[in-house]
Structures are given as structure tokens and as C-alpha cells.
HTML snippet that shows the backbone in 3Dmol.js (N, CA, C, O; Angstrom):
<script src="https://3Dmol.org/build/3Dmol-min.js"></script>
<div id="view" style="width:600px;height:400px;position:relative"></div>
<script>
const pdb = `
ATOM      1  N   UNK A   1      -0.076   9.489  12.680  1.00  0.00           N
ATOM      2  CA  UNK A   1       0.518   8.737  11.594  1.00  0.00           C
ATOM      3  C   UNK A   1       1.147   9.724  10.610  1.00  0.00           C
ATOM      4  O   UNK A   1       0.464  10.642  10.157  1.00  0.00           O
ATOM      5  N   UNK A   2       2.678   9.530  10.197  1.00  0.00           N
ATOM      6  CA  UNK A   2       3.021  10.761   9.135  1.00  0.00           C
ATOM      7  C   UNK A   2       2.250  10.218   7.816  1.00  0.00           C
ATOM      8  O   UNK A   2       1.681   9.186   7.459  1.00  0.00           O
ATOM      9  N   UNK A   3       2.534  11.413   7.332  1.00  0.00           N
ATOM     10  CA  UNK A   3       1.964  11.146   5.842  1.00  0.00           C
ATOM     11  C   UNK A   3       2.969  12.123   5.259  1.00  0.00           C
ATOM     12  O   UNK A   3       3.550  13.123   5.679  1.00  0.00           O
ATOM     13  N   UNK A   4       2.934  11.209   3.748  1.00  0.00           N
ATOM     14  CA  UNK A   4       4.269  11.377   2.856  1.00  0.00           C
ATOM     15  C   UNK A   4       3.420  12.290   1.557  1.00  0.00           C
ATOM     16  O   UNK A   4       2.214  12.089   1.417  1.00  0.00           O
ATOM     17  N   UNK A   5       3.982  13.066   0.846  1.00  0.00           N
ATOM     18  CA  UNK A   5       3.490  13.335  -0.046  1.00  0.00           C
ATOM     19  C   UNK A   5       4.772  13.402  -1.100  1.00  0.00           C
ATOM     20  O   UNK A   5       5.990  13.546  -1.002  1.00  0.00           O
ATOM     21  N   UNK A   6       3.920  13.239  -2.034  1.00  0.00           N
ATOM     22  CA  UNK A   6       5.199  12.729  -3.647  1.00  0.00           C
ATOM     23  C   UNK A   6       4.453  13.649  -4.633  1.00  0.00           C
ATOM     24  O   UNK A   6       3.659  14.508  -4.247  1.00  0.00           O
ATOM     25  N   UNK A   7       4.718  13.448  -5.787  1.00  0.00           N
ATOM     26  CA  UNK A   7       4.015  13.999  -7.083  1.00  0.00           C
ATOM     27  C   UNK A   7       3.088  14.253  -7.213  1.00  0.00           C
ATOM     28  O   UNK A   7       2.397  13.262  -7.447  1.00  0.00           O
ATOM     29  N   UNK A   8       2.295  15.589  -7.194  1.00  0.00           N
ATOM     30  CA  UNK A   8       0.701  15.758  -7.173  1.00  0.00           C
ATOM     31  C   UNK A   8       0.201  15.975  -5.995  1.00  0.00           C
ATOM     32  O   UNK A   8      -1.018  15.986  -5.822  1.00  0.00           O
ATOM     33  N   UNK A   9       1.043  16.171  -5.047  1.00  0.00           N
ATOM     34  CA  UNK A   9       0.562  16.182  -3.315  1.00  0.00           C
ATOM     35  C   UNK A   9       0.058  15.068  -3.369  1.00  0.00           C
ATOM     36  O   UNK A   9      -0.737  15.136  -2.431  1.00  0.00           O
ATOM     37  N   UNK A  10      -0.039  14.212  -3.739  1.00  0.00           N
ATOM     38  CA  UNK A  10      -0.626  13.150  -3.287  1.00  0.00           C
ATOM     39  C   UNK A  10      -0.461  12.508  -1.766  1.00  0.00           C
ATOM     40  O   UNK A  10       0.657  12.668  -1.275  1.00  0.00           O
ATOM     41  N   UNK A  11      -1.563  11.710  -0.856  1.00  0.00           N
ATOM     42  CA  UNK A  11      -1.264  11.124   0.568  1.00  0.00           C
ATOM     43  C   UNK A  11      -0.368  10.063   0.103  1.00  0.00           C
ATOM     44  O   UNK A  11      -1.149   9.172  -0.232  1.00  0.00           O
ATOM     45  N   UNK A  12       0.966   9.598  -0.135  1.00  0.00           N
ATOM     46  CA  UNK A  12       1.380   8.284  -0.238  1.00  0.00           C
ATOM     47  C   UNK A  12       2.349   7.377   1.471  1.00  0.00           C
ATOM     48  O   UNK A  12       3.092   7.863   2.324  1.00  0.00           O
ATOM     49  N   UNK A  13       1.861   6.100   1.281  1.00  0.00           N
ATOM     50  CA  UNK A  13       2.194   5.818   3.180  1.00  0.00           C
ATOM     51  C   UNK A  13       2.957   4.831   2.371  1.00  0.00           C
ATOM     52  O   UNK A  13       2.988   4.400   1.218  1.00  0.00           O
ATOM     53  N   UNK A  14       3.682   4.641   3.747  1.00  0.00           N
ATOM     54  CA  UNK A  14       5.297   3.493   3.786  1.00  0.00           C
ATOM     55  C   UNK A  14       3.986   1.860   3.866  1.00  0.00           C
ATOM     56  O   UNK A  14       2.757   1.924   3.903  1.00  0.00           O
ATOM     57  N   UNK A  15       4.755   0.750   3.869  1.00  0.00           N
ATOM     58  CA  UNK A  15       4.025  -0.391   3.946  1.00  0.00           C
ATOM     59  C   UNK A  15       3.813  -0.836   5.529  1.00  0.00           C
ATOM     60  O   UNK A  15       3.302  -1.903   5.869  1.00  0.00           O
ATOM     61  N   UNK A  16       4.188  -0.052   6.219  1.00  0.00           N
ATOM     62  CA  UNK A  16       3.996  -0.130   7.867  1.00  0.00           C
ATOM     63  C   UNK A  16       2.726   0.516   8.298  1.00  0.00           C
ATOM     64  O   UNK A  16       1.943  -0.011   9.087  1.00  0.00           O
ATOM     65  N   UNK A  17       2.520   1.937   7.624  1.00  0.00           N
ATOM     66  CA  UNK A  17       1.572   2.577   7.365  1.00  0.00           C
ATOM     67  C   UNK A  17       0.240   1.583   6.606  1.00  0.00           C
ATOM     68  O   UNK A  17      -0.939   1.578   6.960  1.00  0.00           O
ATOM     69  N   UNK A  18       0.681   1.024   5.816  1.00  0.00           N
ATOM     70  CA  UNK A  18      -0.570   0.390   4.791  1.00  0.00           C
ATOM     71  C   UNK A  18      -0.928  -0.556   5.746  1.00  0.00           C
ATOM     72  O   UNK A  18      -2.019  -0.614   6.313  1.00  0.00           O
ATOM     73  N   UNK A  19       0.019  -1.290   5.904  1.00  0.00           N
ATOM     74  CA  UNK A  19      -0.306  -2.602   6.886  1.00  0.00           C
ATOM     75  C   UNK A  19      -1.742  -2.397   8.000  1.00  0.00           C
ATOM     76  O   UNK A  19      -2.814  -3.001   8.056  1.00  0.00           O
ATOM     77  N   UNK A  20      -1.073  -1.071   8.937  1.00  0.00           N
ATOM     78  CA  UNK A  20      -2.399  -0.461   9.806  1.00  0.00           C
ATOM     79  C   UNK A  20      -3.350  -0.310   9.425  1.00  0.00           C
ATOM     80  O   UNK A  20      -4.299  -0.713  10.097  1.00  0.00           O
ATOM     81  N   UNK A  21      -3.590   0.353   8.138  1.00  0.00           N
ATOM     82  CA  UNK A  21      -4.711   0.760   7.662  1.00  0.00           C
ATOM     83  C   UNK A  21      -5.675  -0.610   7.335  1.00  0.00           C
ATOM     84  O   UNK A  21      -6.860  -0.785   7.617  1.00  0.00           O
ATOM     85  N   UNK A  22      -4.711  -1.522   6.627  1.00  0.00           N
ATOM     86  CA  UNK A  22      -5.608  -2.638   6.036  1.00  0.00           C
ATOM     87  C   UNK A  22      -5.927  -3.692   7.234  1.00  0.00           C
ATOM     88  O   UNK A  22      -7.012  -4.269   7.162  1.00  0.00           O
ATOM     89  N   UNK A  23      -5.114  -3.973   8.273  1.00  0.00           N
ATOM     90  CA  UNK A  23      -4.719  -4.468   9.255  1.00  0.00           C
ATOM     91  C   UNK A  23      -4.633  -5.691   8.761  1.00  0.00           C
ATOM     92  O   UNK A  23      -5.488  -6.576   8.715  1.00  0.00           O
ATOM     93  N   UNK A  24      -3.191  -5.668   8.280  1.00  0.00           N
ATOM     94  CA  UNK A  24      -2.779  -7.146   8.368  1.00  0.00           C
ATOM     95  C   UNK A  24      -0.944  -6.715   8.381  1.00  0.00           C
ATOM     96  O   UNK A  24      -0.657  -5.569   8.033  1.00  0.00           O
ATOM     97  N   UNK A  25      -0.133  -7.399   8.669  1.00  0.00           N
ATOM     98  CA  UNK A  25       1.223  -7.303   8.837  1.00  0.00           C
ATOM     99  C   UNK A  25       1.778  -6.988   8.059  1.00  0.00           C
ATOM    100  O   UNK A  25       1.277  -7.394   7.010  1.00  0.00           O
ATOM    101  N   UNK A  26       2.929  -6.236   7.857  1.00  0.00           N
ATOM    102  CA  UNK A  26       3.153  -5.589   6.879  1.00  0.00           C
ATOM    103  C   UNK A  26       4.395  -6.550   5.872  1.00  0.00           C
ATOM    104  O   UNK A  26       4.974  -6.076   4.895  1.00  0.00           O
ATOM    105  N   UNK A  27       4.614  -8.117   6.462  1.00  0.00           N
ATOM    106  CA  UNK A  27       4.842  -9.370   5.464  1.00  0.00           C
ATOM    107  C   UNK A  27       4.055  -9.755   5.007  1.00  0.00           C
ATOM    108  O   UNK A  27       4.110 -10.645   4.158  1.00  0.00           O
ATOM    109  N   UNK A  28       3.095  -9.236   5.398  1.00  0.00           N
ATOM    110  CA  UNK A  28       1.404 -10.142   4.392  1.00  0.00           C
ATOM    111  C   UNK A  28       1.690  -8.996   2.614  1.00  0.00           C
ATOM    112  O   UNK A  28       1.833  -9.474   1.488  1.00  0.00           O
ATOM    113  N   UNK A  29       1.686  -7.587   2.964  1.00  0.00           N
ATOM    114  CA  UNK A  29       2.021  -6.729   2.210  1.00  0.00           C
ATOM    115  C   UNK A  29       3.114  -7.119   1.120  1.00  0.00           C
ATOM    116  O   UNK A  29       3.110  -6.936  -0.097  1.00  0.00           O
ATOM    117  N   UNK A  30       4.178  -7.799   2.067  1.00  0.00           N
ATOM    118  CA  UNK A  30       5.428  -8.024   0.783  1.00  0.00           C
ATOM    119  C   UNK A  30       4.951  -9.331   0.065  1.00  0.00           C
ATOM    120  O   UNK A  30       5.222  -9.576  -1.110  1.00  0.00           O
ATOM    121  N   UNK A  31       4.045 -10.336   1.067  1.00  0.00           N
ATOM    122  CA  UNK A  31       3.844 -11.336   0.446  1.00  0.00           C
ATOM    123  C   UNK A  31       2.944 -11.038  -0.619  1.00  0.00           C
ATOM    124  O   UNK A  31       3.482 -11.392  -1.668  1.00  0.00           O
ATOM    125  N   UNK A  32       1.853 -10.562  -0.818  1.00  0.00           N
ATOM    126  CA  UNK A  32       0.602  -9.907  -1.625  1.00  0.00           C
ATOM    127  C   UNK A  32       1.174  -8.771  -3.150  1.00  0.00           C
ATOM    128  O   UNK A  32       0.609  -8.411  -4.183  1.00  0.00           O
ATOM    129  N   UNK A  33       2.681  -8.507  -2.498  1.00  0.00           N
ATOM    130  CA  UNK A  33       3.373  -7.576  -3.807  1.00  0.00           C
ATOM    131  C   UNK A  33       4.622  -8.829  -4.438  1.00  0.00           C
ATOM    132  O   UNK A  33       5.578  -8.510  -5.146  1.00  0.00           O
ATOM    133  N   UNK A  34       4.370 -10.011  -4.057  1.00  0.00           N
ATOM    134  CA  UNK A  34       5.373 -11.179  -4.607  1.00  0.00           C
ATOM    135  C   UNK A  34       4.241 -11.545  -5.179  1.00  0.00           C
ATOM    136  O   UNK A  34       4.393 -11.540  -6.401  1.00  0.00           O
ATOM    137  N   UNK A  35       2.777 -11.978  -4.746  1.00  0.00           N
ATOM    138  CA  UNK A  35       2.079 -12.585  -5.732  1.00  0.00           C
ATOM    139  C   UNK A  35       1.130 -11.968  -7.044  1.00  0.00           C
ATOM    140  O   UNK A  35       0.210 -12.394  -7.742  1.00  0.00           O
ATOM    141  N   UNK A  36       1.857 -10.820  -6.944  1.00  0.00           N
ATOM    142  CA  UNK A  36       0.628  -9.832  -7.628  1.00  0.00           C
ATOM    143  C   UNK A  36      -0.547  -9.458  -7.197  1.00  0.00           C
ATOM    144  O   UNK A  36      -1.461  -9.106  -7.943  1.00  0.00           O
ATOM    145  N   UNK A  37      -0.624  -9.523  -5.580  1.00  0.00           N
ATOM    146  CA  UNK A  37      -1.861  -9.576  -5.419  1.00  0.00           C
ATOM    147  C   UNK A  37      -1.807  -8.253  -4.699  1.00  0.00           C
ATOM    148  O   UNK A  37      -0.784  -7.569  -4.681  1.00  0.00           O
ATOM    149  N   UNK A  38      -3.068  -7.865  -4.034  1.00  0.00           N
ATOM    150  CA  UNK A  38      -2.853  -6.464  -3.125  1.00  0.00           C
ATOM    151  C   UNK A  38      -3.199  -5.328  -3.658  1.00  0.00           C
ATOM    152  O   UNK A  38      -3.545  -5.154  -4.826  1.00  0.00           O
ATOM    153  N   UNK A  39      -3.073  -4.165  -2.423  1.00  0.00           N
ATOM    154  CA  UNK A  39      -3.110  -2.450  -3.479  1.00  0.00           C
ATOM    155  C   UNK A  39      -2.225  -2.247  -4.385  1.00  0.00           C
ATOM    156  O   UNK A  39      -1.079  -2.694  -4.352  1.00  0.00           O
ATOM    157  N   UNK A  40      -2.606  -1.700  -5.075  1.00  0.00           N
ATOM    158  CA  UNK A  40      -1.389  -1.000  -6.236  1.00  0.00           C
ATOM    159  C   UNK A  40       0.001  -0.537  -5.364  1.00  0.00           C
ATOM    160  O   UNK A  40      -0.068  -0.086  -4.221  1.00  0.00           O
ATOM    161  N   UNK A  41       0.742  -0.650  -5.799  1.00  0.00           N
ATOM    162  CA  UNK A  41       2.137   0.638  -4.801  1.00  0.00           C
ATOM    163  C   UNK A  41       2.745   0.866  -6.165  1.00  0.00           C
ATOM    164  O   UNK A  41       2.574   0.534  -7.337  1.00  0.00           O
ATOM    165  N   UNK A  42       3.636   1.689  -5.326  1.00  0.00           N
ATOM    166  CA  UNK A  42       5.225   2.547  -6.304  1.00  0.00           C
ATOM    167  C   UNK A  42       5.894   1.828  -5.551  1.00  0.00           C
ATOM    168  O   UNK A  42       5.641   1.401  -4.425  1.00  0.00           O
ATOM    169  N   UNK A  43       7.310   1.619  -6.613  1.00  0.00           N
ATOM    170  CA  UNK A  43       8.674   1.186  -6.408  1.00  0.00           C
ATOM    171  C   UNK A  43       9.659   2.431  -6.666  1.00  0.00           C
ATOM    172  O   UNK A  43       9.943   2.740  -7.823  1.00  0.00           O
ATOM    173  N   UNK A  44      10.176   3.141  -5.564  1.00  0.00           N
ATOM    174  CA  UNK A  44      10.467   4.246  -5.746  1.00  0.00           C
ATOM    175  C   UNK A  44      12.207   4.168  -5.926  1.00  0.00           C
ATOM    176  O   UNK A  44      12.776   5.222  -6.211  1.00  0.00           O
ATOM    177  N   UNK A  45      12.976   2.987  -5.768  1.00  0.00           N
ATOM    178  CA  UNK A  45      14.130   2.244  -6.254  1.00  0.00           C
ATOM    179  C   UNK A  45      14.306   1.024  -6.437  1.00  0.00           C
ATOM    180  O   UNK A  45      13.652   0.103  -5.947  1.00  0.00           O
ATOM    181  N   UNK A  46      15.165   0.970  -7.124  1.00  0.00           N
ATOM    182  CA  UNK A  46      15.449  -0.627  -7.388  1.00  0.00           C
ATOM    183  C   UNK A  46      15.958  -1.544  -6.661  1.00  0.00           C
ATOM    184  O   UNK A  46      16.718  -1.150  -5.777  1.00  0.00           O
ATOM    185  N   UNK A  47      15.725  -2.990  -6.779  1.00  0.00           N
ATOM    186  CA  UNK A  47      16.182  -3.865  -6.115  1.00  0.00           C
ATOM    187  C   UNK A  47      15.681  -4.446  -5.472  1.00  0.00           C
ATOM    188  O   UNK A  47      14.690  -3.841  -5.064  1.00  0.00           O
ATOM    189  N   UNK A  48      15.818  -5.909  -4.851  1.00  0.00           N
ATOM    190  CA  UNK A  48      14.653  -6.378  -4.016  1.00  0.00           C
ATOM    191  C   UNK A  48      14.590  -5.593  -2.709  1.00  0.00           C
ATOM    192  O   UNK A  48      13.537  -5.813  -2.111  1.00  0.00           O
ATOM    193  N   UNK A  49      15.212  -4.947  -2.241  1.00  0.00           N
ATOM    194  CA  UNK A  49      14.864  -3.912  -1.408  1.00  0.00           C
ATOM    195  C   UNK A  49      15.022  -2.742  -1.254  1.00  0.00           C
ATOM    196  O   UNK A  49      15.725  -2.069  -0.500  1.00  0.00           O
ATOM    197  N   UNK A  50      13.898  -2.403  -2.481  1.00  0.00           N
ATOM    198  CA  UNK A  50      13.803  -0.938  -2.969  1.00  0.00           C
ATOM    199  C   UNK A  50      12.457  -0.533  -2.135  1.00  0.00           C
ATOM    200  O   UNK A  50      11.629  -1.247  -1.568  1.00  0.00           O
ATOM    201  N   UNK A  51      12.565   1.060  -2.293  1.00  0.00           N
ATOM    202  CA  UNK A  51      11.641   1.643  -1.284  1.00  0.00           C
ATOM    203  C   UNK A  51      10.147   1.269  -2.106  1.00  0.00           C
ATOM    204  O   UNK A  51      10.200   1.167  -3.332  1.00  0.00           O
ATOM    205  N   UNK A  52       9.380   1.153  -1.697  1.00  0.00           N
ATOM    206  CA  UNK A  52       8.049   0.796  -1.573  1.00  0.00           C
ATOM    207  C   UNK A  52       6.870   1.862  -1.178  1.00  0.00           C
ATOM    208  O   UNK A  52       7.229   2.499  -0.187  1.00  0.00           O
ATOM    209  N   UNK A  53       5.839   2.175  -1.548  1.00  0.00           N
ATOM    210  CA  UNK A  53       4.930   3.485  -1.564  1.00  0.00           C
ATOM    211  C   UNK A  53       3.685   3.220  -1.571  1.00  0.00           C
ATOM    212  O   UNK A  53       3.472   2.929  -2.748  1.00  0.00           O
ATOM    213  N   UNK A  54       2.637   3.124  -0.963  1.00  0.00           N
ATOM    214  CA  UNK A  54       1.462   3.110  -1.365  1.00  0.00           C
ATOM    215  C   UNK A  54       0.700   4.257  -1.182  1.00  0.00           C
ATOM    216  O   UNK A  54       0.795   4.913  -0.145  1.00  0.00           O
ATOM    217  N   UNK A  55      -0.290   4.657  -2.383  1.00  0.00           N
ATOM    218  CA  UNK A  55      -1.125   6.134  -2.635  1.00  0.00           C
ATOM    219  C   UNK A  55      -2.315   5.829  -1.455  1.00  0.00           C
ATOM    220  O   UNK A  55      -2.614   4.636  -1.491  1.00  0.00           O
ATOM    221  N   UNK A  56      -2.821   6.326  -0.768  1.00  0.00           N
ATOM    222  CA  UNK A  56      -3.887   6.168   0.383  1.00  0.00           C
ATOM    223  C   UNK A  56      -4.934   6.421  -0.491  1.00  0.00           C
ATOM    224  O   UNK A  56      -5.692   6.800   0.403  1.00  0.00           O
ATOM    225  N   UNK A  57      -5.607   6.528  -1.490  1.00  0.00           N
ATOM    226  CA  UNK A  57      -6.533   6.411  -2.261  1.00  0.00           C
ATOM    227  C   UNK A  57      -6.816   5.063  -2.925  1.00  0.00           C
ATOM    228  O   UNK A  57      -7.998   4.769  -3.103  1.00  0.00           O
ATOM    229  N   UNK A  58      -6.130   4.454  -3.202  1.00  0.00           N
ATOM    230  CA  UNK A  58      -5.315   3.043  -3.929  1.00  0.00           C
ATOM    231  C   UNK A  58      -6.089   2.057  -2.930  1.00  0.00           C
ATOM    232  O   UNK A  58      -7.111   1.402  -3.135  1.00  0.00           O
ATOM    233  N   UNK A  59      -5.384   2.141  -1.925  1.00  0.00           N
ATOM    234  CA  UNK A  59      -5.701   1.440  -0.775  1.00  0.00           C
ATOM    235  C   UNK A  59      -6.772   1.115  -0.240  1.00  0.00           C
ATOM    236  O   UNK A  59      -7.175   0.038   0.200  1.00  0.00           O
ATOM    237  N   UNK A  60      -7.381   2.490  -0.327  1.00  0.00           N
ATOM    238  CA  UNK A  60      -9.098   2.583   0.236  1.00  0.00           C
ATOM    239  C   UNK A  60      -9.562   1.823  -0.802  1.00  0.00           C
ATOM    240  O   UNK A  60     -10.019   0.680  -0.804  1.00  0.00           O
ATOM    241  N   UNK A  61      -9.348   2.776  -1.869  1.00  0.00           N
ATOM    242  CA  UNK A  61     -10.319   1.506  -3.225  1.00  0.00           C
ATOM    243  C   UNK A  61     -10.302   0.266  -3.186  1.00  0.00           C
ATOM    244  O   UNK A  61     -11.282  -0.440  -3.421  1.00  0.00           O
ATOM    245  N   UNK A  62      -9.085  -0.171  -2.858  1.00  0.00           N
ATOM    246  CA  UNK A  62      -8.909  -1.613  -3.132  1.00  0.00           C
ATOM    247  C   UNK A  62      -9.672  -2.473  -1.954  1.00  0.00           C
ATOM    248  O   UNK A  62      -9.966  -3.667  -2.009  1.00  0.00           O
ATOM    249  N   UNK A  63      -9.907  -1.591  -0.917  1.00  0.00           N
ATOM    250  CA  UNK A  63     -10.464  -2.544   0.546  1.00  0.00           C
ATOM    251  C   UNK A  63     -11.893  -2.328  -0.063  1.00  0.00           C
ATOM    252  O   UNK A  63     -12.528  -3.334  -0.380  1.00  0.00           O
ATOM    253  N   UNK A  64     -12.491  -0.983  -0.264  1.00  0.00           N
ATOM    254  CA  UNK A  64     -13.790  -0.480  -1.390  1.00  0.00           C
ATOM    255  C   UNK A  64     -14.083  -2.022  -1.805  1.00  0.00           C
ATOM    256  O   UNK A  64     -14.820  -2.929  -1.419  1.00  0.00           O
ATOM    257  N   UNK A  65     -13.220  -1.843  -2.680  1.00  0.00           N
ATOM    258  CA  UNK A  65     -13.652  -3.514  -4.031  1.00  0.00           C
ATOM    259  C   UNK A  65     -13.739  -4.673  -3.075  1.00  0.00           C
ATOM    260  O   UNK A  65     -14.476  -5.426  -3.711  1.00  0.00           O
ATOM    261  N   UNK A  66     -13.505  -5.183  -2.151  1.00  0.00           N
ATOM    262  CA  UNK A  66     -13.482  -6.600  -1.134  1.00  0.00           C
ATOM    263  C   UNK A  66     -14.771  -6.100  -0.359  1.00  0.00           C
ATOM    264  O   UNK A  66     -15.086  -6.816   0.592  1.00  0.00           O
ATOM    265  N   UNK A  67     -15.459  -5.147  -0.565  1.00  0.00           N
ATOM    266  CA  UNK A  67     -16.861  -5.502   0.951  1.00  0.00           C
ATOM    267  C   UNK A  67     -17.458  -5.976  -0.217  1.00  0.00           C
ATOM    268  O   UNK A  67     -17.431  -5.689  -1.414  1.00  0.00           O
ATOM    269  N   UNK A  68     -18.396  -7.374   1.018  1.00  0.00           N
ATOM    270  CA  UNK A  68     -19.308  -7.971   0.923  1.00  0.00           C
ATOM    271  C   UNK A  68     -20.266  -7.736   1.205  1.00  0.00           C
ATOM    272  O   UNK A  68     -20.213  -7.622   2.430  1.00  0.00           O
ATOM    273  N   UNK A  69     -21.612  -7.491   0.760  1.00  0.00           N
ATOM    274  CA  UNK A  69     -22.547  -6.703   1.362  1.00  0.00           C
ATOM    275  C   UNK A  69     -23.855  -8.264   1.882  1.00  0.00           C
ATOM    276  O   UNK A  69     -24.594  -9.023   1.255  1.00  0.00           O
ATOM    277  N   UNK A  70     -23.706  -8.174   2.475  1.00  0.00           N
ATOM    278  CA  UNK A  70     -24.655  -9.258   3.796  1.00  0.00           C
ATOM    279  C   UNK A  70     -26.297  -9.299   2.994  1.00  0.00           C
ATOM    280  O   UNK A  70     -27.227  -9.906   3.524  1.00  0.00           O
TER     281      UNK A  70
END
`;
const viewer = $3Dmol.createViewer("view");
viewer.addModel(pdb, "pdb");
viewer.setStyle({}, {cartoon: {color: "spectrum"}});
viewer.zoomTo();
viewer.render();
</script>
């Protein structure tokens, strides 16, 4: 899987990338960034189809915060 790095070295992945990780499609992703819902991302241009970024730390946390513990 590539990995992108931006400001801070940071790990940041495309939403194709996120999609895998979280495993769900990566229209569930655009749908979840229309409702406010989802990981955090960057909008790295403008427009409704501006590039899109998510930090791989972000991500983990956010799946982190959803376990249910049995």
C-alpha cells in the first residue's frame, strides 16, 4: 500500500486507501464526509472534487472510539 507523507512526515492515505483500512467502500467515505460523519480528512483543493487526505492516525482513532467491548 503507498503511503503519502505531507507536513510533519506525517502517514496521510488517499480515500481508496482509507476505505481498505476501515473496510467499507470508498462512497461510503464520500458519503460519511457529506454528512459530517467519519474520520477527520484534509481538503487539499477546492471544489467538489478536490483532493481529499486522510492522516492514518485519525483513522485508527476514530475506529479506536467505535469498539464495543462485549
Amino acid at each position: 500500500m503507498p503511503q503519502h507523507t505531507m507536513a510533519g512526515d506525517e502517514d496521510w492515505l488517499t480515500p481508496i486507501e482509507t476505505a481498505e483500512i476501515v473496510n467499507v467502500a470508498p462512497q461510503t467515505l464520500a458519503n460519511w464526509r457529506a454528512q459530517g460523519t467519519g474520520p477527520s480528512y484534509s481538503k487539499l483543493s477546492e471544489g467538489r472534487a478536490g483532493r481529499i487526505r486522510y492522516r492514518r492516525r485519525d483513522v485508527l482513532s476514530w475506529l479506536a472510539e467505535r469498539r464495543v467491548a462485549a
